[in-house]
C-alpha positions in Angstrom: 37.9 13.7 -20.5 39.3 15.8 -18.2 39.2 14.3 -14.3 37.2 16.2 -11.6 38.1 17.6 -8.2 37.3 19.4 -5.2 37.0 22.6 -6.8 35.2 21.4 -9.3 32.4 19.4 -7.0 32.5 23.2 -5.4 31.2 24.6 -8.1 28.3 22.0 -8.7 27.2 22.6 -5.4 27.2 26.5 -6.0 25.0 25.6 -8.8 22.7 23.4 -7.2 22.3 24.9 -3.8 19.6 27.4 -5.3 17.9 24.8 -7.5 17.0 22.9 -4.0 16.6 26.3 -2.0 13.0 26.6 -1.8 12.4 24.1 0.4 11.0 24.9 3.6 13.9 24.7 6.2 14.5 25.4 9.9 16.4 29.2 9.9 16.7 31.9 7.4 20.5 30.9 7.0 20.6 27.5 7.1 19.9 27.3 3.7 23.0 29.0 2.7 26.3 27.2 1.8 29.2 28.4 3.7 31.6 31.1 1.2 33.3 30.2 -1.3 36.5 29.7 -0.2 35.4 28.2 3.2 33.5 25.6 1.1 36.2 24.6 -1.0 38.7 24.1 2.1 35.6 22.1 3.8 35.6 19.9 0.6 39.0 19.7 -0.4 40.2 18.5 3.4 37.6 15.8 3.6 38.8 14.6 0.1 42.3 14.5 0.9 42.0 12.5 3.9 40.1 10.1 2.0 42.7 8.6 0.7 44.4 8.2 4.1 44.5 5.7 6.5 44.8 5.0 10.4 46.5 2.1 11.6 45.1 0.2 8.1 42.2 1.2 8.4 40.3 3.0 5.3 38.9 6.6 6.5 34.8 6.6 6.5 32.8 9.2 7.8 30.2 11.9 7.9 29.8 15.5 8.6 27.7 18.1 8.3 28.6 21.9 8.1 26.2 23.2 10.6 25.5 24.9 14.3 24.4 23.0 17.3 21.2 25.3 17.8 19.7 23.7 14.9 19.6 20.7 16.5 16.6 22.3 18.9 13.9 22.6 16.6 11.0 20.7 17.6 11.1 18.5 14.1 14.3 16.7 15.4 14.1 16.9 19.4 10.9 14.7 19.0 12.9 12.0 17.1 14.8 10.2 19.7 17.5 9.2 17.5 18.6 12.3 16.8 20.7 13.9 19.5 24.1 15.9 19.8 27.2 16.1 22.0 29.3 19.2 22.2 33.0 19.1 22.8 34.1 21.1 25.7 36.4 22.7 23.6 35.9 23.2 19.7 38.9 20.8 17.4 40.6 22.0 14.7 39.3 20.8 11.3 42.0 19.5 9.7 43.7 16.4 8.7 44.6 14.7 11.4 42.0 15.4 13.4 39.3 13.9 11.3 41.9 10.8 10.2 42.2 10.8 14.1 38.3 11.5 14.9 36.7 9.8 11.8 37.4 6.2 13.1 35.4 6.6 16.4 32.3 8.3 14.7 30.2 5.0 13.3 29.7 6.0 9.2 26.3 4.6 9.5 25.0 6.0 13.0 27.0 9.4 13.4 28.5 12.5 11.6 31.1 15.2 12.9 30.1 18.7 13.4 31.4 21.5 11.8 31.3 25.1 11.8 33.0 28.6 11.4 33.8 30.1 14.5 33.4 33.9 14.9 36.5 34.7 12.8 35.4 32.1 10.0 37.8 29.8 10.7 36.5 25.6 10.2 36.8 23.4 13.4 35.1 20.4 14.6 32.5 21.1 17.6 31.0 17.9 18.6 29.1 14.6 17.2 25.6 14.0 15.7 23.8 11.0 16.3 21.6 10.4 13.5 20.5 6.8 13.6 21.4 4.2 10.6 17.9 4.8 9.2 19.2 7.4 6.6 20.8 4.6 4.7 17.0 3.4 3.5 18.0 6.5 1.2 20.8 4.2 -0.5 19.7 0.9 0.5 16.2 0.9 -0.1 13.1 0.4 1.9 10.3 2.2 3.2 11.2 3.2 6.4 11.7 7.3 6.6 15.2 8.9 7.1 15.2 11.0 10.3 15.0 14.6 10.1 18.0 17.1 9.7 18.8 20.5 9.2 19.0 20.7 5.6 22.5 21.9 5.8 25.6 21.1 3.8 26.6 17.4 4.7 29.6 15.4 3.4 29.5 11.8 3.4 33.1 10.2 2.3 33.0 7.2 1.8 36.3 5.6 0.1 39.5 7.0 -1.4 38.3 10.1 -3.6 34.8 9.7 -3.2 33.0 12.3 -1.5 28.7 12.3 -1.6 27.6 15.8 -0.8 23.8 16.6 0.3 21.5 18.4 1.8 20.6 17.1 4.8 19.2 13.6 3.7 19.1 14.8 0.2 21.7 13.9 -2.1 23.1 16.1 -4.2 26.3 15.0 -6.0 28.9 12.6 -5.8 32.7 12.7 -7.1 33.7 9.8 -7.6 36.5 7.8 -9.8 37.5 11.7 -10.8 33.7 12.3 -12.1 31.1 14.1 -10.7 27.4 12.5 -11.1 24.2 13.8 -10.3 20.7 13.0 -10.0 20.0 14.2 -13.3 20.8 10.8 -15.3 19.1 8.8 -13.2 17.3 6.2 -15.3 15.0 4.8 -12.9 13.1 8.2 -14.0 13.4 8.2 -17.8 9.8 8.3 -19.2 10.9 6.2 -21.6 11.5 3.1 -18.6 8.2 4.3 -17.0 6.4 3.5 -20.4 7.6 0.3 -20.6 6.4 -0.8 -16.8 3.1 1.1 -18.0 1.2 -2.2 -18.8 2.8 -3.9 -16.2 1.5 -1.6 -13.9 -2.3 -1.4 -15.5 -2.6 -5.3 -15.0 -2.0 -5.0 -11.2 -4.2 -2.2 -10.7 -7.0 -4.3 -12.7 -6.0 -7.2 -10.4 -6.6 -5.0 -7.4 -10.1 -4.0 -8.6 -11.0 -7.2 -9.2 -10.2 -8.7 -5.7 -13.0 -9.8 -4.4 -12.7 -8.5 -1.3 -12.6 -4.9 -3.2 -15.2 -2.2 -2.0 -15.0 1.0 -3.7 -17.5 2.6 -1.4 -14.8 1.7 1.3 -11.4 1.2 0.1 -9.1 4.3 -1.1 -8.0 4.5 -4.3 -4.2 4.0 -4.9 -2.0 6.6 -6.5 -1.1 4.9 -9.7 2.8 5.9 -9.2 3.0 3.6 -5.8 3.4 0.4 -7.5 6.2 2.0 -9.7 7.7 3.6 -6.3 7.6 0.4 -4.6 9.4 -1.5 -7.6 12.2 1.2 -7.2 12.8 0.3 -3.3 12.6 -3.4 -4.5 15.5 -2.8 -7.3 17.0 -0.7 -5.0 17.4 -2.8 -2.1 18.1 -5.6 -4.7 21.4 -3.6 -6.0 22.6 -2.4 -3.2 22.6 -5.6 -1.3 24.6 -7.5 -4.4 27.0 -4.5 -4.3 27.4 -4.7 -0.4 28.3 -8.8 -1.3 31.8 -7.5 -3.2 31.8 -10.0 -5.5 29.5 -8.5 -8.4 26.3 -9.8 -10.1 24.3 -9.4 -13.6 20.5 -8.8 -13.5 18.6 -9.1 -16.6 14.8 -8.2 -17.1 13.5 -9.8 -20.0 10.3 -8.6 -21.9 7.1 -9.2 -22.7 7.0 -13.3 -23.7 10.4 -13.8 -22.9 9.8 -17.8 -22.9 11.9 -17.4 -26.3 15.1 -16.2 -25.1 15.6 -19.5 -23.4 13.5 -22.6 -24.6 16.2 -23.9 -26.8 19.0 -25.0 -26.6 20.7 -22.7 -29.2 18.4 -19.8 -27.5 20.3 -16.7 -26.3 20.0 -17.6 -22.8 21.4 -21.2 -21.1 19.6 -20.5 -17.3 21.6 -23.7 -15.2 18.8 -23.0 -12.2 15.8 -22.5 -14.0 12.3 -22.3 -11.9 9.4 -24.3 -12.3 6.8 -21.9 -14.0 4.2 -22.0 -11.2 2.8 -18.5 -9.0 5.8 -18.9 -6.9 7.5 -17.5 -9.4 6.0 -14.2 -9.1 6.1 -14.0 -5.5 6.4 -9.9 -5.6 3.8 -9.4 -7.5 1.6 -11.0 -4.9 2.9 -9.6 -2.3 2.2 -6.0 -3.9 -1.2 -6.8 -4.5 -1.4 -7.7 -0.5 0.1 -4.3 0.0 -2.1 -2.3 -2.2 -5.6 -4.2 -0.8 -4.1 -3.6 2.5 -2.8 0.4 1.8 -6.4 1.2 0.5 -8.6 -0.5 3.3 -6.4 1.1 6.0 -6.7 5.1 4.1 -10.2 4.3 3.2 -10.9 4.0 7.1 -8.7 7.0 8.0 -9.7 9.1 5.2 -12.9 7.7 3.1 -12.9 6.4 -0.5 -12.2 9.2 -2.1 -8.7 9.5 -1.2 -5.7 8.5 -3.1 -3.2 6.9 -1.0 0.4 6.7 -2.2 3.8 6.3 -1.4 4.2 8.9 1.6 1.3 7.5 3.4 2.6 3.7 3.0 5.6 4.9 4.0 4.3 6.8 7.3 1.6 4.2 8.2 1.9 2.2 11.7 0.1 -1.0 10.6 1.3 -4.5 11.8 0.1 -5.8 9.2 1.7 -3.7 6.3 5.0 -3.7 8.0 4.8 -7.6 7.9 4.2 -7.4 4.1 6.7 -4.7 3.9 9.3 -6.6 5.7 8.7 -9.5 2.9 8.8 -7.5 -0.1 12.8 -7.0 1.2 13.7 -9.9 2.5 12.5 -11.4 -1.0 15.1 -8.7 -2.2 18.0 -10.1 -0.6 17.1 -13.8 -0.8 17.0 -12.9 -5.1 20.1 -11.2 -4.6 21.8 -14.3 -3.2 21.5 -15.8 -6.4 24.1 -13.4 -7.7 26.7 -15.2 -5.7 27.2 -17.8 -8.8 28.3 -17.1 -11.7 25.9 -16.1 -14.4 22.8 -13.6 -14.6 20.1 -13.6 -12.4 17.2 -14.0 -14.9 13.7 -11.6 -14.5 10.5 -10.9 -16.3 9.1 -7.3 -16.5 6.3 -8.8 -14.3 8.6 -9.3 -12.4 9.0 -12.7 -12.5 12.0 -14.7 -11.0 12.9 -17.0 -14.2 16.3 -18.4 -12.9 19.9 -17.3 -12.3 23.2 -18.8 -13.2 22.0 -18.2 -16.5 24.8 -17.6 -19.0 24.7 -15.6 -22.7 25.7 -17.4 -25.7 26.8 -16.6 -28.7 29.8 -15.0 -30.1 29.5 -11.4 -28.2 30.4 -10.0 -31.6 28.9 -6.8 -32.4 30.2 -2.8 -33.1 33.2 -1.7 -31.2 30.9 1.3 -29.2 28.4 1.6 -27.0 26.8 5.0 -25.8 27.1 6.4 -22.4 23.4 8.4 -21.3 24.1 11.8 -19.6 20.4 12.1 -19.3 17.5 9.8 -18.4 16.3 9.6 -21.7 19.8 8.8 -23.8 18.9 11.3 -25.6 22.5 13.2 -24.7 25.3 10.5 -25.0 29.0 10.2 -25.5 30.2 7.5 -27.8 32.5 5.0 -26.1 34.6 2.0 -27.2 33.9 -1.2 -25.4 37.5 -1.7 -24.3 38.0 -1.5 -20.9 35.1 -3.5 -19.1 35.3 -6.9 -18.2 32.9 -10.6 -18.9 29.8 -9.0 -17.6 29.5 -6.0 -19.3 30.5 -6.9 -22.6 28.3 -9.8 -21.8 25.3 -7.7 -21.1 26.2 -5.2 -23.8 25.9 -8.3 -26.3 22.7 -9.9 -25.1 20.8 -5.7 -25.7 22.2 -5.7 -29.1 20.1 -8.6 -29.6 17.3 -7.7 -27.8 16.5 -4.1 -28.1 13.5 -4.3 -25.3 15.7 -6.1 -22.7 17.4 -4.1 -19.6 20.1 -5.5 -17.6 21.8 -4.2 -14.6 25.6 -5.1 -14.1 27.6 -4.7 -10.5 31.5 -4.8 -10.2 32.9 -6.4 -8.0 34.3 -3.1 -6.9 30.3 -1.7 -6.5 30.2 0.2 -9.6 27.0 -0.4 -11.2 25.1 0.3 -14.4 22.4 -0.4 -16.6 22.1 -1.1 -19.9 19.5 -1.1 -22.7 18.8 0.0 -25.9 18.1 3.4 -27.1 17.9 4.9 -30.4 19.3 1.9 -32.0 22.7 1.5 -29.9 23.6 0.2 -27.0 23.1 2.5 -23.9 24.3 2.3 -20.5 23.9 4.5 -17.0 25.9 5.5 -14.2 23.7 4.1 -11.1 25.1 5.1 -7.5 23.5 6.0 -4.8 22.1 9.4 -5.8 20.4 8.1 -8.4 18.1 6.6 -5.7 18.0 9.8 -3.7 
């Protein structure tokens, strides 16, 4: 397969841009993507420098291709952490002045400025404070991004990988000379939705049956916010493990999954295996807390017929519900510190925390391919041979071909992640990057 480039995330973007288009924005033009050829210089600059350095140092940054007057609307003035700062006189946008520029703009609090001046020539006209609560985007949680002009932004962030969006939205990323976008994200397939289903139906019939419950007063709760919730869980779970640098192995065992690792010649050997009491499924109550808490609150502010769902958790000033919230991710990282050793870190689909340090046995043999997904479902797939990934992966690639309801999640040390199942009788695995989150 043929390695992507600049160009080639130019012409994604020219196909995208329409596709997202309709969204209500700030100014007729801000919408539009900057020509053709101006776009593949802004794109092909930041990629080049990249894979520079300064003094050592690895080149990180942001930038957005935008005007400073769109930076007035009364959307972003009113959030304080938004604010610019003009140069006195516009830079050239180049390569050494972002390798020069790009080290004293923070990656995770500000983004350079760009525009076309009056002869449609780039330069560099000032910096944008946007805050660090953008990443919630990549690192999961519930607190909301700030606003932006939904303009072209760049985000580089290592040698040959450049994220673009739109605004806060991400679009694509090129990375490792391939070009992903949102459109294999698993963590939408109906097919991983279906198997949470029951999952999901038990909690709801928990929350009903609370017997502080009073459907004359309590709003009713979407029945995708438990689902969304679990995403910003996994999410914040992943990216914290890939922010470690030393890898980790996830596995999300089934149904009655007390088989695959009873034995002592069962599938799994879990060295740090938890005693089975409710501690176990700490998340689970804490999501029940959340949704008894989410409905009392929306039932005040709104009555009981109202569904309440992930924007309004989300948007919601409750002490209370940010304490809860504030638990549900600091339960993320502590289960993500139990990456650190070797072995998998062992879950039910309840999800239960089984164990960690667990290791697979057997004798990994099994075909020579596994099938990459191009689309949530794995329904479009290229056939790949299994050379070329380390322990882990074949590892995990092992244990699905056993179990065809199991789902694993497997980080490189280097941050690269994917998941794995089975699908239509063979081993499957996804791309997952930060897009796919977006």
């Amino acid at each position: 397969m043929a390695h992507k480039y600049p160009k080639d995330l130019v012409d994604v973007l020219i196909d995208l841009w329409p596709e997202v288009d309709k969204e209500k924005g700030f100014d007729g033009q801000v919408h539009a993507l900057p020509d053709d050829d101006v776009l593949e210089e802004l794109i092909s600059i930041s990629y080049q420098v990249s894979q520079l350095r300064e003094e050592a140092r690895e080149l990180r940054f942001r930038l957005m291709f935008c005007e400073p007057r769109y930076f007035n609307e009364e959307e972003i003035t009113h959030n304080k952490n938004v604010f610019i700062l003009q140069f006195s006189v516009p830079l050239p946008f180049n390569e050494y002045e972002l390798t020069k520029l790009g080290p004293a703009v923070n990656f995770y609090n500000s983004l350079i400025g760009v525009q076309c001046n009056e002869v449609g020539v780039l330069q560099i006209w000032g910096i944008i404070h946007s805050g660090s609560q953008w990443t919630h985007i990549i690192h999961g949680g519930s607190a909301q991004a700030p606003p932006m002009p939904p303009c072209l932004g760049l985000n580089i962030v290592g040698p040959g990988r450049v994220t673009a969006l739109r605004g806060v939205r991400i679009l694509a990323q090129l990375t490792g000379g391939n070009i992903i976008t949102p459109s294999v994200n698993v963590f939408q397939a109906n097919w991983l939705k279906d198997r949470y289903l029951v999952v999901h139906e038990n909690l709801f019939r928990r929350h009903r049956k609370n017997i502080h419950y009073k459907p004359e007063e309590w709003a009713k709760i979407d029945p995708a916010f438990v689902g969304d919730l679990y995403q910003e869980f996994f999410k914040h779970l992943i990216s914290t493990i890939r922010r470690s640098n030393h890898g980790g192995l996830i596995i999300v065992l089934p149904g009655e999954h007390e088989e695959f690792y009873n034995d002592d010649d069962s599938l799994l050997s879990i060295k740090y295996r938890f005693y089975d009491d409710t501690d176990r499924i700490r998340l689970k109550f804490l999501v029940l807390e959340i949704m008894e808490a989410l409905a009392k609150i929306c039932g005040r502010l709104h009555g009981a017929d109202y569904v309440a769902g992930w924007s309004d958790y989300v948007s919601l000033r409750d002490e209370g519900l940010a304490i809860l919230d504030s638990q549900v991710f600091k339960y993320a990282r502590f289960v993500a510190s139990m990456a650190a050793v070797d072995g998998a870190v062992v879950m039910s689909e309840e999800p239960e925390l089984i164990g960690f340090g667990a290791f697979i046995q057997g004798t990994y043999e099994m075909g020579q391919s596994v099938a990459r997904a191009l689309d949530p479902e794995g329904a479009k797939k290229s056939i790949e041979r299994i050379e070329g990934v380390g322990t882990r992966h074949r590892a995990l690639y092992y244990f699905c071909s056993k179990i065809d309801d199991a789902f694993g999640i497997v980080i490189s040390q280097d941050g690269k992640v994917r998941t794995v199942s089975t699908r239509n009788n063979m081993v499957t695995w996804w791309d997952v990057i930060p897009i796919d989150f977006a």
